[in-house]
N, C-alpha and C positions, 0 to 999 in steps of 0.2 A: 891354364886355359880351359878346364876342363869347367871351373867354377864359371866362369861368365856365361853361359848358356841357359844355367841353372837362375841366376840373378836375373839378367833378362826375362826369363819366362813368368815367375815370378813380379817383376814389376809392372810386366803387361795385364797380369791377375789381376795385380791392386787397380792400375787404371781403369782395366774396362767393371772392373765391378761396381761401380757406381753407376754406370751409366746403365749396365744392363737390368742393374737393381730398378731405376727408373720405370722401368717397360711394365705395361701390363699384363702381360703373360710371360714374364720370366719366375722361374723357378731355380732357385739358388741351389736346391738339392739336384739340380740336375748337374752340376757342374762337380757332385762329390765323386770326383775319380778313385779314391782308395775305400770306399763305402764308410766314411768314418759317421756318418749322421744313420748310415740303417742303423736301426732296431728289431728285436725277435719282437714279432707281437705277442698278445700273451693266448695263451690255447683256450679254444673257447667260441659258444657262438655270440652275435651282435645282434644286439635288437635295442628300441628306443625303450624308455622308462617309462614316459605314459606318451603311449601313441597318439592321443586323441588329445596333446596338449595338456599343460597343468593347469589341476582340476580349480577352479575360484578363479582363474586370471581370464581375461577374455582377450582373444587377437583381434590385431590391428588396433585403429584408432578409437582410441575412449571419445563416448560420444559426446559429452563438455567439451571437446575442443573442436569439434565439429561446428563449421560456422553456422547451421540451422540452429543447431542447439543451445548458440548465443542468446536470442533473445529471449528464448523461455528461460534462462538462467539469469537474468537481468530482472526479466518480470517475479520472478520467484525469489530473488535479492529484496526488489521493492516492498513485496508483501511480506516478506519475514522482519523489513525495519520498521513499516509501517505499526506492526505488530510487537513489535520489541518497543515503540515509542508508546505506544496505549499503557502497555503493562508496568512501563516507566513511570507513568500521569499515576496510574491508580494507586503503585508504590509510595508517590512521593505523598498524595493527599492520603493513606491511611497510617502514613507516620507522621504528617499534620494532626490527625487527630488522636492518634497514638501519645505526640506531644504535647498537648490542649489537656487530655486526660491525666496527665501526670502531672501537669502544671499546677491543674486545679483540687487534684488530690494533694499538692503539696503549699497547698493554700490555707488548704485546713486545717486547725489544733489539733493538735492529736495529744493525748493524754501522756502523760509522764511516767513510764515506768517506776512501780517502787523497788529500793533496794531492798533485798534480802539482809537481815544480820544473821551471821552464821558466829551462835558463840561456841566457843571451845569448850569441852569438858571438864569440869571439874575435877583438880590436880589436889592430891591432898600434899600439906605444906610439906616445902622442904628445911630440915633442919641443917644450921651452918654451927659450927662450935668458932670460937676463935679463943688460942692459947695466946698470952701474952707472952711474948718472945722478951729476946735481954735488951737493956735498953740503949739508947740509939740516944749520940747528940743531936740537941735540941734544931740547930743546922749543920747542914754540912754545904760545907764548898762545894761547888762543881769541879772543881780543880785541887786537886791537893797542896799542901803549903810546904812551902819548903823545908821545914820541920817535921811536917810527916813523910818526906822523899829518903827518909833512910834506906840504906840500902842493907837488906836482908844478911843474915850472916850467911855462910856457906855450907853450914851443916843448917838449917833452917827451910823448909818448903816454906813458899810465896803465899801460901794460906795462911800458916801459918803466924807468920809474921804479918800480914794483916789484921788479924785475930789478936794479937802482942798491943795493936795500934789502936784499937779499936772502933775501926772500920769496917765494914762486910764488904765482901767480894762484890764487885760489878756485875750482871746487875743485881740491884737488891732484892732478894725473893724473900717472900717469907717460908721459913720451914716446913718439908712436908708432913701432912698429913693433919695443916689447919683447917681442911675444908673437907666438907661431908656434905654428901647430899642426902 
């Protein structure tokens, strides 16, 4: 029995708080019975930051929205396109004759650049020796024949036994040290 007092009072909170949130002069902290919303303030005195208003902003109504100020903003609209239109006209006819001037420069011959020859310096020769290596059948298959598919012995490197056949290794180089510059 002891709880239903406590629920009740409580439900009556929740109801009337809407209603008294309504009101224009209600204050919600008035109703803090345990002082849960005070605050210590903090120590110290109060004063504004700039008394005389902050400095570049003007109060009240900017005067552009002030309905006198309509028409001389209307009238000062007109002259500034009026003016934007002129400077448009003169734009567009001095790149008319901006593009007349270029048209008729590119009307003209104009001469032919010559090429430059840039010869190279004078290289003194280079000497090649060439040794005649062993000689080589006159063709050779692309493919070996099955005559020459023997198969190497076992105690024999695969150079070797090429050399036996008398074919060079793949690919065909010549020996080093035929060329000299």
């Amino acid at each position: 029995m002891r709880r239903f007092p406590r629920i009740a009072l409580l439900a009556v909170l929740l109801a009337a708080a809407p209603v008294l949130a309504g009101c224009e002069d209600f204050d919600m902290d008035n109703l803090d019975v345990f002082g849960l919303n005070k605050k210590k303030p903090l120590p110290g005195e109060r004063r504004d930051v700039f008394p005389g208003g902050v400095p570049g902003v003007t109060q009240g109504v900017p005067p552009e929205y002030l309905k006198s100020n309509v028409e001389a903003q209307q009238k000062a609209d007109a002259e500034a396109a009026a003016e934007q239109q002129k400077q448009d006209e003169a734009k567009a006819t001095e790149d008319a004759q901006k593009k007349a001037a270029a048209a008729a420069e590119a009307a003209k011959p104009k001469p032919k650049p010559r090429k430059k020859l840039v010869r190279a310096p004078a290289r003194a020769p280079t000497q090649v020796t060439i040794q005649p290596t062993r000689a080589q059948p006159a063709q050779q298959a692309p493919w070996p024949d099955a005559s020459q598919q023997q198969q190497p012995q076992s105690n024999q490197a695969p150079a070797q036994a090429q050399q036996q056949q008398g074919t060079a290794p793949w690919p065909a180089s010549p020996p080093p040290g035929t060329f000299s510059r």
